[in-house]
C-alpha positions as CSV (number, residue, x, y, z in Angstrom):
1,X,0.0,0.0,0.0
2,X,2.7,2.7,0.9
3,X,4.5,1.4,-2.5
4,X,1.4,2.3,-4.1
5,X,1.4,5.7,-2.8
6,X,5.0,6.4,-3.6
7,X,4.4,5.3,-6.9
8,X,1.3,8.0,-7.8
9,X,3.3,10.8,-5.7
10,X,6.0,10.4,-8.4
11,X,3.6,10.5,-10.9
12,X,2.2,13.4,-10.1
13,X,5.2,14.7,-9.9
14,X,6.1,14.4,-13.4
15,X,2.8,16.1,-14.5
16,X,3.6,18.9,-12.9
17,X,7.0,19.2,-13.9
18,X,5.5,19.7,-17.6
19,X,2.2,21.8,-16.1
20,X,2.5,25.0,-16.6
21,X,-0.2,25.6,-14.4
22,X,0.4,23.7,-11.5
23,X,2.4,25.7,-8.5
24,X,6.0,25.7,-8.1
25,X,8.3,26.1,-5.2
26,X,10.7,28.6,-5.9
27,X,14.1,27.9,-5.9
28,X,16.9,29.0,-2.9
29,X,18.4,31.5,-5.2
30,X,14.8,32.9,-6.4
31,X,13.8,34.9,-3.5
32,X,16.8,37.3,-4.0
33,X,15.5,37.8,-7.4
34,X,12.1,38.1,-6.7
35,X,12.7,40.5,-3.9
36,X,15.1,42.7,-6.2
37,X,12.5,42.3,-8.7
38,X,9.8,44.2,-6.1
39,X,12.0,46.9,-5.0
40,X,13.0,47.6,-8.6
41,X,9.5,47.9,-9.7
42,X,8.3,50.1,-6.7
43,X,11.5,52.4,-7.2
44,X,10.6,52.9,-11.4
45,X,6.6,53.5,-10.3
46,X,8.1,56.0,-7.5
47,X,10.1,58.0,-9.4
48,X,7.8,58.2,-12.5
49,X,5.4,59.7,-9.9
50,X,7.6,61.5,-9.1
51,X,8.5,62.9,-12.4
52,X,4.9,63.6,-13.2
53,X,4.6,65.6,-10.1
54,X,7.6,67.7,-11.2
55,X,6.0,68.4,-14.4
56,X,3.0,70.1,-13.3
57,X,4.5,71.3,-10.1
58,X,6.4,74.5,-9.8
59,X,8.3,76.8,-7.5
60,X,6.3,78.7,-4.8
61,X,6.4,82.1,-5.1
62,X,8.2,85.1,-3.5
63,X,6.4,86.8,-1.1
64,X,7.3,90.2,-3.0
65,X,6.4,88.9,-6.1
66,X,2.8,87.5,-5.0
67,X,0.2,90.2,-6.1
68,X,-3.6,90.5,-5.4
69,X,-6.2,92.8,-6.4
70,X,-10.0,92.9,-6.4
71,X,-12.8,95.8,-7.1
72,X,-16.6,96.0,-8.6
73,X,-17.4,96.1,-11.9
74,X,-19.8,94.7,-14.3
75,X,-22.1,94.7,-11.0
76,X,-19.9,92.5,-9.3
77,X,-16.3,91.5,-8.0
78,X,-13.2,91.1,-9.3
79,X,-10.3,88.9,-7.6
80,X,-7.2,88.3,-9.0
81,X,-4.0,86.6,-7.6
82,X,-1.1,86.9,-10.5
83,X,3.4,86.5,-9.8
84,X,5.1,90.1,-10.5
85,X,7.3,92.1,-8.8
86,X,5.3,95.2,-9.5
87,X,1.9,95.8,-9.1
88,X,-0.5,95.9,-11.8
89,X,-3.6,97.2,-10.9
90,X,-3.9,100.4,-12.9
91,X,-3.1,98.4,-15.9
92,X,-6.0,95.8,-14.6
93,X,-8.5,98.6,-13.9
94,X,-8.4,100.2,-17.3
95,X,-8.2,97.0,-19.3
96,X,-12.0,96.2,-17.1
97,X,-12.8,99.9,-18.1
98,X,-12.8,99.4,-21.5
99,X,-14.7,96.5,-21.4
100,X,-17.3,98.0,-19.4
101,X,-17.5,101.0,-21.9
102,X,-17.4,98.3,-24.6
103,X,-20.2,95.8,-23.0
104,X,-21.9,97.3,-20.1
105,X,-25.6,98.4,-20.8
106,X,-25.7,99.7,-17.8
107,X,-23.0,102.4,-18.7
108,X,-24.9,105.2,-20.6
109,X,-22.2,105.8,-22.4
110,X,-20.9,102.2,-23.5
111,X,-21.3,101.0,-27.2
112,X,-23.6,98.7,-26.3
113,X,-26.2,101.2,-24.7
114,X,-25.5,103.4,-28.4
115,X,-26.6,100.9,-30.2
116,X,-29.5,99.5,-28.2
117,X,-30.8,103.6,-28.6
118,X,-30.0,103.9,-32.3
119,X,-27.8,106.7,-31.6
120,X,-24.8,105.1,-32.7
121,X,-24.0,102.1,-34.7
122,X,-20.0,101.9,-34.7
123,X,-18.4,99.5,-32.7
124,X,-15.0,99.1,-31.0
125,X,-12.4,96.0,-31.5
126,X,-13.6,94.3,-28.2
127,X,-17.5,94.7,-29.2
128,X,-16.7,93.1,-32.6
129,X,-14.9,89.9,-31.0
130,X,-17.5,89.3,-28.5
131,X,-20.2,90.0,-31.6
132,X,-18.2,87.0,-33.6
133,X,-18.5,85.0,-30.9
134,X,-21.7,85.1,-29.9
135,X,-22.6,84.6,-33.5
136,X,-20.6,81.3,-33.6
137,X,-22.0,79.9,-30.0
138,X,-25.5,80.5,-31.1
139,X,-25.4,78.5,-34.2
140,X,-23.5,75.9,-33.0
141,X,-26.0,75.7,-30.2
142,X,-29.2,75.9,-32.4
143,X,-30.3,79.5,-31.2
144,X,-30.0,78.5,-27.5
145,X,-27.2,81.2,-27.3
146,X,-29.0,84.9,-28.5
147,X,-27.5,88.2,-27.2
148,X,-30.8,89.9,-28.6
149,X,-32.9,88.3,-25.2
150,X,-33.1,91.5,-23.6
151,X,-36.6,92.6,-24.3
152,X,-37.6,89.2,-23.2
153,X,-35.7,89.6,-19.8
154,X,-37.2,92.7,-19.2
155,X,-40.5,91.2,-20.0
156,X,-40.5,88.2,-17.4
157,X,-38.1,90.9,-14.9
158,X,-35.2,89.1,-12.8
159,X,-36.5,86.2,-10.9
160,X,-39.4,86.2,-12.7
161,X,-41.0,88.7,-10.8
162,X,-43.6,90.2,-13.3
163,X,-45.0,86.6,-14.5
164,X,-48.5,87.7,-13.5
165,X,-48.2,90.3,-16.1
166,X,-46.7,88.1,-19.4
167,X,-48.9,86.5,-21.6
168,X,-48.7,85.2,-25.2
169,X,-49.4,88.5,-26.9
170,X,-46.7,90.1,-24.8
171,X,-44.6,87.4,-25.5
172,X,-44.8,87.3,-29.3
173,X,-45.1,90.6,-30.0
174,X,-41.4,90.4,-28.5
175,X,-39.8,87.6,-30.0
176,X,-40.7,89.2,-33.8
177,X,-37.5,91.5,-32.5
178,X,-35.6,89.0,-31.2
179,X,-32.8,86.7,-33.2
180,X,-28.9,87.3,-33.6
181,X,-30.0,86.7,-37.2
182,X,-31.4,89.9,-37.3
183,X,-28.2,91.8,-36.3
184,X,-25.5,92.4,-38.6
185,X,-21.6,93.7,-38.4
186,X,-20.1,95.6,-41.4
187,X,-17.0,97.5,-41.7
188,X,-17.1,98.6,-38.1
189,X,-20.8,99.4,-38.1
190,X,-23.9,97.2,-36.5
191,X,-26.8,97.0,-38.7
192,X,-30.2,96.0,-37.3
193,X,-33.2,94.8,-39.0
194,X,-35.3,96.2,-36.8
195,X,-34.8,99.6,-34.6
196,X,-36.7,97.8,-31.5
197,X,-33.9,94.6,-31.0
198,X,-31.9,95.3,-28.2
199,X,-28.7,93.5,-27.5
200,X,-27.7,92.3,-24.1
201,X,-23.9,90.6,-23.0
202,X,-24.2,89.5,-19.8
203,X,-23.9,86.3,-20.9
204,X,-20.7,86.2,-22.0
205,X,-19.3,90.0,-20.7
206,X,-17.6,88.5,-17.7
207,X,-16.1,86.1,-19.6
208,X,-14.5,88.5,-21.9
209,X,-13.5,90.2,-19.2
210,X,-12.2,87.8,-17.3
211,X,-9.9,87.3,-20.6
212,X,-9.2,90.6,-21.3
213,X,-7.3,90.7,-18.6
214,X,-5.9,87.4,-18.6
215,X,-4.3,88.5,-21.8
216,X,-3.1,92.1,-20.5
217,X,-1.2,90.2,-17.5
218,X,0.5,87.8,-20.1
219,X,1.3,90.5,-22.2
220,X,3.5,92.1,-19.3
221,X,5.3,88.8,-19.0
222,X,2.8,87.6,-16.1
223,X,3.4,83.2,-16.6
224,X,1.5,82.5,-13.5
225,X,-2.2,83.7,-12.0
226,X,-5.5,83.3,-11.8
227,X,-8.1,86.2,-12.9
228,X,-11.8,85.8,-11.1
229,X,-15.0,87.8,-11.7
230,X,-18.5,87.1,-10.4
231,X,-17.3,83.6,-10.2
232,X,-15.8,83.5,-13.8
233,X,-12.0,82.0,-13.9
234,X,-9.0,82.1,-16.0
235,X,-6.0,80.5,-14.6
236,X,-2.7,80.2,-15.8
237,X,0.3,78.2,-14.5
238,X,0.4,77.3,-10.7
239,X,-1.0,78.6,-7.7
240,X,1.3,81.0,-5.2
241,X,2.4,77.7,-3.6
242,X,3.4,76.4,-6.9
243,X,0.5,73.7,-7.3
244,X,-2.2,73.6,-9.6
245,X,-4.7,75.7,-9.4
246,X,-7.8,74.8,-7.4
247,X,-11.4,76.0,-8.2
248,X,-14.4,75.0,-6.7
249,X,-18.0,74.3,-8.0
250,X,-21.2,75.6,-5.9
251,X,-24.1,73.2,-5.2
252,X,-27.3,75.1,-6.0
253,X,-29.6,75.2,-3.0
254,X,-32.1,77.5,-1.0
255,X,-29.8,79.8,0.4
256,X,-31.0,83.6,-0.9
257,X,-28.8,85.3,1.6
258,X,-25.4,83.3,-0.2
259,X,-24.3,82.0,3.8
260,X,-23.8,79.1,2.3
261,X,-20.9,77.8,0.0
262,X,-20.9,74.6,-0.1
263,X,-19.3,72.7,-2.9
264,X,-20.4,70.0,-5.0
265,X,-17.3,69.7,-7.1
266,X,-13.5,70.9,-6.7
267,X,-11.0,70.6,-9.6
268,X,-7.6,71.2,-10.0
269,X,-6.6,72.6,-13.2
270,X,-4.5,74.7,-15.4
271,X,-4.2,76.5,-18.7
272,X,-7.8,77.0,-18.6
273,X,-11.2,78.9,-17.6
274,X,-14.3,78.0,-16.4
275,X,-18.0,79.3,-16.2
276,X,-20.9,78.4,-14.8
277,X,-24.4,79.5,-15.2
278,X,-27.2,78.8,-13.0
279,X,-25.7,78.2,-10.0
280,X,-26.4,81.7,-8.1
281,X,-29.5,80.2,-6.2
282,X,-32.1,81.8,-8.7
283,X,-34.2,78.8,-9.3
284,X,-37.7,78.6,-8.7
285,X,-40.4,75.6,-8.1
286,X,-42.7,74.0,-9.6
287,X,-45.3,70.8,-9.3
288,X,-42.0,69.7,-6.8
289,X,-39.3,70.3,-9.3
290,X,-36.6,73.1,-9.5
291,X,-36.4,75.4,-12.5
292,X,-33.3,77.5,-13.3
293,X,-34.2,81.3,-14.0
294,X,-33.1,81.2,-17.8
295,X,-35.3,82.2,-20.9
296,X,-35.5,80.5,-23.8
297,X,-34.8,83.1,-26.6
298,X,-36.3,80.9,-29.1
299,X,-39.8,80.5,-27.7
300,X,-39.3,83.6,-25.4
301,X,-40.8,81.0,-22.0
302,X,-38.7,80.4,-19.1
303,X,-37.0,76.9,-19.9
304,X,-38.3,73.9,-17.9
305,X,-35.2,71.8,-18.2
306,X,-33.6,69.8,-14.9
307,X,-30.0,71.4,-15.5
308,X,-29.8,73.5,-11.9
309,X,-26.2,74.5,-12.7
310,X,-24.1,74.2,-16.1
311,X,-20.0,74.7,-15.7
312,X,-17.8,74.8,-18.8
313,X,-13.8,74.5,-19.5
314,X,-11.9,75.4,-22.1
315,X,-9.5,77.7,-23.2
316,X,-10.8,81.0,-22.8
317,X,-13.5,82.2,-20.8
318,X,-15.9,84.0,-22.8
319,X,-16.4,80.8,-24.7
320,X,-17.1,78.7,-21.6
321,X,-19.4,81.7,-20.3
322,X,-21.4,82.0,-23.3
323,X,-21.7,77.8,-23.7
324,X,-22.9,77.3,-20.3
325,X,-26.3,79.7,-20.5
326,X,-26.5,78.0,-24.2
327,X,-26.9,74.2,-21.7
328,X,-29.0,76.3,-19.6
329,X,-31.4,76.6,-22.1
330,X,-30.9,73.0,-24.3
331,X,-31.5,70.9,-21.1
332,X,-29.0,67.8,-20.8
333,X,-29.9,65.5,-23.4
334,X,-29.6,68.3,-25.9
335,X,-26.4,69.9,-24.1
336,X,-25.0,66.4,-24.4
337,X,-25.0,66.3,-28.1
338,X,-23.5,69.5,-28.3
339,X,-20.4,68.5,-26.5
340,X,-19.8,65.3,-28.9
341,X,-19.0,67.4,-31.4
342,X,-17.2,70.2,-29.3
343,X,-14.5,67.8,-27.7
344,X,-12.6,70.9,-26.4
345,X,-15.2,71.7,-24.7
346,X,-15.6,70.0,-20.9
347,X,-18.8,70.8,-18.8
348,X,-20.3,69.3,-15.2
349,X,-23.9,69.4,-14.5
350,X,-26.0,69.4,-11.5
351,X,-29.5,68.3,-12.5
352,X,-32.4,67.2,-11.2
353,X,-34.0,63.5,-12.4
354,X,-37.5,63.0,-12.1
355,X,-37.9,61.9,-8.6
356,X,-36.7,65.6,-7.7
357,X,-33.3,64.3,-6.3
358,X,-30.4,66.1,-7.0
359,X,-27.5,64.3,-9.6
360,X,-24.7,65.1,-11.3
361,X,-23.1,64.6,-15.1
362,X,-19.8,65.3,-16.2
363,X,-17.5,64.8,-19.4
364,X,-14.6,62.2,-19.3
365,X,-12.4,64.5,-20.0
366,X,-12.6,66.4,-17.0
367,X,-12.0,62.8,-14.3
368,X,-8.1,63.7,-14.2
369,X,-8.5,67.3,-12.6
370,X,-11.4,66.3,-10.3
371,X,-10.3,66.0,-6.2
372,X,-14.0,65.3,-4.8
C-alpha cells in the first residue's frame, strides 16, 4: 500500500514538472530575485510619480512677487491673484474699463447702450470679438445662445417677478424682434433689421473680461495667476504655492442670503477657464421640481429643463461663459449632443432627475482634474 502511494506521488510529480499551471516552489536562489524584482518595480513606479509631479509642479512664489487685487465692476467683484514684482492694478482697472465701456448696458455711455438707442452704430475692436463670438456659439447651439434676449428679460423681470403680467401676446409681440440673425456687423458698423432689437452681454461680458485681462497680465510677461470675476475664472500656470490651481463648483440650494458655500465639485486645473451658469441660487419651483431662472430666446418661455447648474472649461473664458447659458437653455440631453461634437469643450452638471433628487453629469475628459 505505501509502494502504491509512492508510486502515484512520483507520478504526479512528473505532471507537474511539464504543467504550466500547476504551482512551483521557488528555488533557494529565487527569492533574492524576486525580492530585487519588487524593489526595482516600486523604485521605477516611484520616481515616475515622481517625475509627473515635477511636471506640473512648480516653485512657490516670492512673497514680494505675490500680487492680489479685487474691485466691482460689471455689478460685481473682481479677484485676481497673478506673480510680479510690480503691481498691476492700474493696468487691470483700465483693461475692465474698457470692457465695461465696450459691454456694459448699464453704462450710458458704452457702445452697447449706443446701439441699443439707435444713436450710434460703430463698434470698437472688443465689441466686434464678442459679436463673432456670440454669432458662432449660437449657431452651433441651435439659437440656445442669443444676445438679442433683452426685451424678453425685461419682460418676465429678474427672478421672474412680473410673470402675472406676461402673456402670449406680450410674449410674441417680443420675439418678432428678437434673433442674432437679425443683427449684422459691417465695416465697423452694426446693422439691425429692426430699430426695437436690443442687445444684451451678460452672458458672456464676464467672460471677456475675465480674458481681457488674462491677456493684458500675459502681455506684461505675467506666466503664472488666476483672474476671477463674479465667479468667472481664467487660470494660468500654478498657484502661489506652486500647485495647480484649485477651483471649486457651488451646489445650488435654498440659500437667498449666499451664507452658504458649499461645494459640489472641486477641480484642479490649469491653462484654462471656467464658467458656470445657473448656479447663483435663482431657481424657482414647480409641481415639486426646480427650475433655473433662464429664458428661452427661441420661444421667449422660461425653460423647464432639470440642468440646476451648467460649468464649462476650455481655453478661454468667454467661450465657456457663453456655452454654459446656451446648456442652460438646451437641457442635458440636448447639451449632451452638443459636447460630442465640441471635444474641447468640458462641462459638469448638476441636475435634477424626475424623482426631484439632485444628480450630477460630467464629461470624461474632465476625471483627471477632479479632487472630490
Amino acid at each position: 500500500m505505501e509502494k502504491q502511494t509512492n508510486q502515484t506521488t512520483t507520478k504526479e510529480e512528473q505532471k507537474n514538472k511539464f504543467d504550466p499551471y500547476a504551482p512551483h516552489k521557488i528555488k533557494w536562489w529565487g527569492w533574492p530575485l524576486l525580492i530585487l524584482l519588487i524593489v526595482g518595480t516600486i523604485y521605477i513606479s516611484r520616481t515616475m510619480h515622481s517625475n509627473t509631479a515635477k511636471e506640473t509642479m512648480g516653485n512657490a512664489w516670492k512673497e514680494s512677487e505675490t500680487q492680489r487685487c479685487e474691485g466691482g465692476v460689471f455689478g460685481t467683484f473682481y479677484h485676481i491673484t497673478y506673480e510680479a514684482s510690480t503691481d498691476m492694478q492700474k493696468g487691470i482697472d483700465e483693461t475692465l474699463q474698457k470692457v465695461d465701456y465696450s459691454l456694459s448696458p448699464f453704462n450710458p455711455n458704452s457702445v452697447i447702450t449706443a446701439i441699443n438707442n439707435n444713436t450710434n452704430m460703430a463698434v470698437d475692436s472688443m465689441f466686434a470679438e464678442v459679436f463673432s463670438l456670440s454669432k458662432k456659439v449660437s449657431a452651433e447651439t441651435s439659437g440656445a445662445f442669443d444676445i438679442t434676449v433683452a426685451p424678453l428679460v425685461n419682460l418676465w423681470g429678474f427672478g421672474f417677478k412680473n410673470i402675472d403680467n406676461v402673456n402670449q401676446e406680450k410674449v410674441d409681440s417680443l420675439l418678432a424682434y428678437v434673433g442674432i440673425e437679425h443683427v449684422t456687423l459691417s465695416d465697423g458698423q452694426i446693422q439691425k433689421k429692426y430699430p426695437e432689437t436690443m442687445l444684451d452681454c451678460s452672458a458672456i461680458a464676464k467672460g471677456y473680461g475675465v480674458d481681457a485681462v488674462g491677456i493684458f497680465l500675459e502681455s506684461r510677461g505675467v506666466k503664472n495667476y488666476m483672474v476671477e470675476i463674479g465667479g468667472e475664472v481664467r487660470v494660468r500656470g500654478t498657484n502661489p504655492r506652486g500647485e495647480l490651481w484649485k477651483i471649486g463648483i457651488n451646489k445650488p440650494d435654498d440659500d437667498k442670503e449666499s451664507i452658504n458655500n458649499e461645494l459640489e465639485q472641486v477641480l484642479q486645473v490649469t491653462q484654462l477657464s471656467m464658467a458656470t451658469s445657473g448656479n447663483y441660487r435663482n431657481f424657482y419651483e414647480k409641481d415639486g421640481k426646480k427650475y433655473a431662472h433662464t429664458i428661452d430666446p427661441r420661444s421667449g418661455y422660461p425653460v423647464q429643463h432639470s440642468i440646476l447648474s451648467s460649468t464649462v472649461l476650455t481655453q478661454d473664458c468667454a467661450t465657456a461663459d457663453a456655452y454654459a447659458t446656451a446648456f442652460m437653455v438646451l437641457g442635458l440631453d440636448e447639451a449632451k449632443k452638443v459636447l460630442d461634437k465640441h471635444k474641447e469643450l468640458m462641462a459638469f452638471f448638476i441636475y435634477t432627475n424626475e424623482k426631484g433628487e439632485t444628480q450630477t453629469w460630467h464629461t470624461e475628459s474632465m476625471e483627471q482634474m477632479m479632487l472630490q
